[in-house]
N, C-alpha and C positions, 0 to 999 in steps of 0.2 A: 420747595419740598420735592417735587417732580424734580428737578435738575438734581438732588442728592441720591433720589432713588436709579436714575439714569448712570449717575457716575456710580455707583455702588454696583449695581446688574452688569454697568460694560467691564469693572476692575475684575467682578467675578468669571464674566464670559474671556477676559483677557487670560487670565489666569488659566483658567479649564482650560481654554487651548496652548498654553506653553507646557501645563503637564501631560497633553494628548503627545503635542512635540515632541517631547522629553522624555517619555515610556516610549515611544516609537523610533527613536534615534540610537544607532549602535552605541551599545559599549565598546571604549578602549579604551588602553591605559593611561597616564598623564606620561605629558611630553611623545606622544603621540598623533600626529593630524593625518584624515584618510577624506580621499576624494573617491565619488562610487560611479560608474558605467555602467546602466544597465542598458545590453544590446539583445535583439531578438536574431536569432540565429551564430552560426560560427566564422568567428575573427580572421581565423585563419585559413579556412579553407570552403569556401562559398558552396561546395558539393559533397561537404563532408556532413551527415546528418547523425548525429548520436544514438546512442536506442534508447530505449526507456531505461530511466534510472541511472543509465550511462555516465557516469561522472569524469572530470579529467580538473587538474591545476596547474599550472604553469606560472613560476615565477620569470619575469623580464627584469635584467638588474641593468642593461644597459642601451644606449640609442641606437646600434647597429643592432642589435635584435630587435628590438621594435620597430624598426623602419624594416628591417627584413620579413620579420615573420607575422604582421599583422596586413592584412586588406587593405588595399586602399578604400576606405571607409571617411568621408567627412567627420565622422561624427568621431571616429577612433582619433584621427588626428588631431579634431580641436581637441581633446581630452592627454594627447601624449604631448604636444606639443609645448613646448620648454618646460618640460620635465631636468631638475637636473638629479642626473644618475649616482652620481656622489651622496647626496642626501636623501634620493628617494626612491623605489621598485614600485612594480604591478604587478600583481597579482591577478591572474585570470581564470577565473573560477569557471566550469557550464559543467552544463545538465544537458539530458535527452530527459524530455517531458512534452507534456499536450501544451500547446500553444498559448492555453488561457493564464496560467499560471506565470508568474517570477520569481527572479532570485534577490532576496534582500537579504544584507548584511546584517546579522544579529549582535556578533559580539566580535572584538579580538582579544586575546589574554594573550601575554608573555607568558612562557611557559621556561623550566631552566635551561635548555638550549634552543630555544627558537619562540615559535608562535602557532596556537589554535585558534581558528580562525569558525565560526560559527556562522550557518549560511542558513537560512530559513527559505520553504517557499510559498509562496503570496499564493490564497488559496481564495481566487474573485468566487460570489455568486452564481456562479455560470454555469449550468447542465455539464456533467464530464464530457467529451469528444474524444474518438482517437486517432485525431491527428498527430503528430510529433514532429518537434522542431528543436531546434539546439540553442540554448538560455543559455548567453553568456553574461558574468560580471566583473567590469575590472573593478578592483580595490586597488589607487594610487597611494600609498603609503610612506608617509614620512616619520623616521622613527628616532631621536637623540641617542635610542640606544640598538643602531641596528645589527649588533653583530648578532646573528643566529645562525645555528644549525639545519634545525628543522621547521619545517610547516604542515601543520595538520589541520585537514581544514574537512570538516563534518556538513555536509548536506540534509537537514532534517526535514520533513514535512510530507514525504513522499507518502 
């Protein structure tokens, strides 16, 4: 009886945590796969500091830009590295904000010529500070349907 109640409590605790998962994981659309970078400061220019609410995106469609215009960063490279640019971009989202916060990916929707891309920010427990530092996120993007126009990509939570 104990081993049923056991298996019953862990199916339930299993459960509750893949729908914790599973409300917390971006939307995107089918035939869609996205790999996420969150770095704490900016990619491309180690002195450059954003201001508050400062937004900027840049899409990378190819390996000579990326190896051009990003840091030599370990952590940038293991993440670009064999990227192939025929089938996939980056997307480089940041923010100028206080240091405690992040940038996480909410949503991406195809839109009729391109992509919105929905960017929330992670709002810890932590007393406000005003410090400021520059929150960047890549979005690795691989799309079956990549022709687009446009990218609009929203920053909420400020």
């Amino acid at each position: 009886m104990k081993r049923r109640k056991f298996l019953a409590i862990g199916g339930l605790g299993l459960g509750a945590g893949y729908a914790w998962n599973r409300s917390r994981s971006p939307s995107i659309p089918s035939g869609m796969t996205i790999d996420t970078l969150y770095y704490e400061g900016n990619i491309f220019d180690a002195r450059d500091v954003f201001g508050p609410r400062e937004e900027s995106h840049t899409l990378i469609t190819d390996e000579e830009t990326a190896a051009s215009e990003f840091r030599d960063v370990e952590q940038l490279s293991d993440f670009t590295e064999g990227i192939n640019f025929d089938e996939s971009y980056i997307l480089v989202v940041q923010n100028g904000m206080r240091s405690e916060d992040d940038l996480e990916l909410g949503s991406i929707n195809r839109i009729e010529d391109g992509l919105q891309v929905a960017i929330s920010i992670d709002k810890p427990l932590i007393p406000d500070h005003d410090d400021l530092i520059t929150h960047t996120l890549l979005i690795r993007i691989t799309d079956e349907k990549s022709v687009f126009n446009s990218i609009d990509v929203s920053i909420d939570g400020h």
